[in-house]
N, C-alpha and C positions, 0 to 999 in steps of 0.2 A: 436767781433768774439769769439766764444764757441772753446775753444783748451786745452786740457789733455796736458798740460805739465809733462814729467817722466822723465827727467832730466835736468837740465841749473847748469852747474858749471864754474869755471874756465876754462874748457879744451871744455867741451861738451855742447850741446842744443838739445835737444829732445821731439818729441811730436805727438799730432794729433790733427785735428780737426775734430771739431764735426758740428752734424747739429746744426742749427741756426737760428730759424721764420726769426730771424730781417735782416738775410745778403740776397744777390739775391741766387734766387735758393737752398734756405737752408742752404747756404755757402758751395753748392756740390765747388768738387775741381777739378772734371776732363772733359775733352775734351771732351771725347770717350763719354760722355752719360750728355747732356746738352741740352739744350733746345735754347739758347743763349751762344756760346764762351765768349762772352765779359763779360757778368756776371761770368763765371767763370776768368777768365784774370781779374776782378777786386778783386773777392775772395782772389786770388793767391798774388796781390799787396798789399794787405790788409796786410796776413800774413807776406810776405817778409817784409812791414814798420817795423808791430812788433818783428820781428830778426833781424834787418839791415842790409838787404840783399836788393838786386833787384831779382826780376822774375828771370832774367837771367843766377842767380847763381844757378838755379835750376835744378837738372837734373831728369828727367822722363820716365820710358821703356814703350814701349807697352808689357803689360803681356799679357800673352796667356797661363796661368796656365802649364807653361813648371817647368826644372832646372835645367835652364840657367841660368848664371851669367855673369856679367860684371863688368871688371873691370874701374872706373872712373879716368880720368886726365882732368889736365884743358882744354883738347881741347872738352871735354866731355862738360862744362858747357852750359847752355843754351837749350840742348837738350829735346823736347818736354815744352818747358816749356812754349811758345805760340802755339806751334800751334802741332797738333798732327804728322803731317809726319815726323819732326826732330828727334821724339823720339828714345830712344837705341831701337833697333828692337828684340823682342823674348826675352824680357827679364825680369827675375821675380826677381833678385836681382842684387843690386849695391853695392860695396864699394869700398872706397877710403883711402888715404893715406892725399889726397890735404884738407887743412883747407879751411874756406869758401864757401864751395860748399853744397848743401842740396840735399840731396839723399832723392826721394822719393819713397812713394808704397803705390798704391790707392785701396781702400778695401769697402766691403758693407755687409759683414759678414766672409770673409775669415780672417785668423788669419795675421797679421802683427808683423812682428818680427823687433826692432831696438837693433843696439849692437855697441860697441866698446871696442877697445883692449886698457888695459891701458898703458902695457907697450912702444907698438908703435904707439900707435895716431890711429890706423885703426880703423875707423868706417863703417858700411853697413846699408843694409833695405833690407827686403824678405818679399816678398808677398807669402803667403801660404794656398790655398783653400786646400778642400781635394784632387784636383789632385798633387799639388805638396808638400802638406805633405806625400800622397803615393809615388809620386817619390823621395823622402827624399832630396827634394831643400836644406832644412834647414840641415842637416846631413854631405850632399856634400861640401857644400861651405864650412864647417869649418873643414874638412877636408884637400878642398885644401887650406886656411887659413892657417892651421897647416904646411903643406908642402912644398905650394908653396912662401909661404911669412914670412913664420920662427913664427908663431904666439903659443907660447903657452896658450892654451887653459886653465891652470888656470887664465888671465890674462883676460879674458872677461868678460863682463858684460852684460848682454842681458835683457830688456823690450820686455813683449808681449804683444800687444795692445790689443784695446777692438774686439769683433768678436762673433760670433754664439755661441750662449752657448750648453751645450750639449741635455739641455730640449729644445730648439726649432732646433735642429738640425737631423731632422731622414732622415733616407735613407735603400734602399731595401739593400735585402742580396747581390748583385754583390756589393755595394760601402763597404758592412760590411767584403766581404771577405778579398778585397784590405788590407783593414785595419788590416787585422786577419793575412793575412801574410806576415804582416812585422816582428811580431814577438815578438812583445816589447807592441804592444796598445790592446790587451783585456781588461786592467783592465780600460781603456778609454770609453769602450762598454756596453751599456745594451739595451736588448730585451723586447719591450711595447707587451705583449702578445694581448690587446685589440685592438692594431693600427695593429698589425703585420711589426711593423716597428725595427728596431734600431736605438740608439740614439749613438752620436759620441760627446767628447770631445775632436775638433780637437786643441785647446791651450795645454791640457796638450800632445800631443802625440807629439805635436812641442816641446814642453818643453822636452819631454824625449829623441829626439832627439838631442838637446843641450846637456842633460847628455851625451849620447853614445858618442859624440863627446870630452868627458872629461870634457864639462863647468861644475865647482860646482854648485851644487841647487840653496842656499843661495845665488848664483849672478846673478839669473835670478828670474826676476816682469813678475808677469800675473796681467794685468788689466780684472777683470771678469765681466765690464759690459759687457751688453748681447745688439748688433746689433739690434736684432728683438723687446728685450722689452722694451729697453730703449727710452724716446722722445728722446733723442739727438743721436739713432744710425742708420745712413742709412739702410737699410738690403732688400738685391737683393730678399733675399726669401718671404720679405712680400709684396715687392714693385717693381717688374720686372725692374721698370722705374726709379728707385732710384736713388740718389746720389751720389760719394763716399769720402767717408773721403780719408785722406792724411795723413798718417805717414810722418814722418820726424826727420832726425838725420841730423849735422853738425858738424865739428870740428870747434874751435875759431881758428883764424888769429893770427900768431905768437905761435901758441901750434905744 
């Protein structure tokens, strides 16, 4: 199984998986867009073998490109991880406090964000197309991170997984205003005179969103392969019927 490991230490395990000729279904990971559930439930068991987990430590939302958050506990566990109705409902990120549990976020060019807090064990996952990097998912959550859960935000460490690069990423002026006024992403923006399109760097305006939020630069990873041109990256825009990879973050048992 093809998986971009971005962190496994003593405390943490971190990752995604990629497509895959050799697994069923490319080694797509989700429910919602499968061809065969089982094929994916075997994908799923595959991974769980290689982190010694079961399926069932896994927990999974139905996104709906909102920014909404959830918070996870052990009653959480299990959640969408066979079957899609169990899933956290409307929800584009998870974190937790609880070790052993795998917080997912399933992507096919939207940006994927995983992070953990060193000083307190909190770990999350945010899924972030360009609707909910305009509604600043990423921005909020570490806001109420910071407030609601005592997090200071020199202490994070944040991975931004692979997703839509900015050359295969254009869209009309209404998706370019969104962006324009946030206030912070122009320098993320350029105008193809010949397409009449604009092109968006939706990973760095996530990433600047983590700065606003206080996280240092230097503690935040962009993975910049690119969804659409890579073989190993599902992407919804070249393939309607695609895939999608699985982010995933864990904290270890006894951390």
């Amino acid at each position: 199984m093809k998986t971009t490991m971005y962190i496994n230490n003593e405390k943490f395990i971190a990752g995604m998986t990629m497509k895959d000729k050799a697994e069923p279904e490319l080694n797509n990971m989700a429910l919602h867009v499968c061809k065969d559930p089982e094929k994916v439930l075997q994908n799923r068991r595959e991974l769980a073998a290689d982190l010694n987990i079961q399926v069932k430590d896994f927990v999974c939302a139905n996104q709906t490109h909102s920014a909404n958050f959830h918070k996870v506990t052990l009653n959480d566990a299990g959640k969408g991880s066979y079957r899609l109705e169990t899933a956290v409902e409307e929800t584009d990120a998870l974190y937790t406090h609880e070790p052993n549990v795998l917080l997912t976020s399933f992507s096919a060019d939207c940006v994927p964000l995983l992070f953990f807090h060193e000083e307190s064990g909190l770990i999350g996952a945010i899924h972030s197309g360009w609707q909910g990097t305009v509604k600043e998912i990423t921005l909020k959550l570490f806001e109420h991170l910071k407030q609601e859960e005592g997090c200071t935000p020199g202490s994070f460490h944040v991975q931004i997984g692979a997703a839509l690069s900015q050359e295969k990423f254009e869209v009309d002026e209404d998706v370019y205003l969104k962006f324009k006024n946030l206030g912070y992403a122009e320098e993320f923006m350029y105008f193809n005179e010949q397409t009449g399109k604009y092109h968006i760097d939706n990973q760095l305006a996530v990433k600047r969103q983590c700065e606003l939020a206080g996280i240092p630069a230097e503690q935040i990873e962009i993975d910049r392969t690119c969804t659409y041109m890579s073989p190993a990256g599902f992407s919804y825009r070249q393939d309607r019927k695609s895939g999608r990879h699985m982010s995933f973050i864990m904290k270890k048992i006894g951390q």
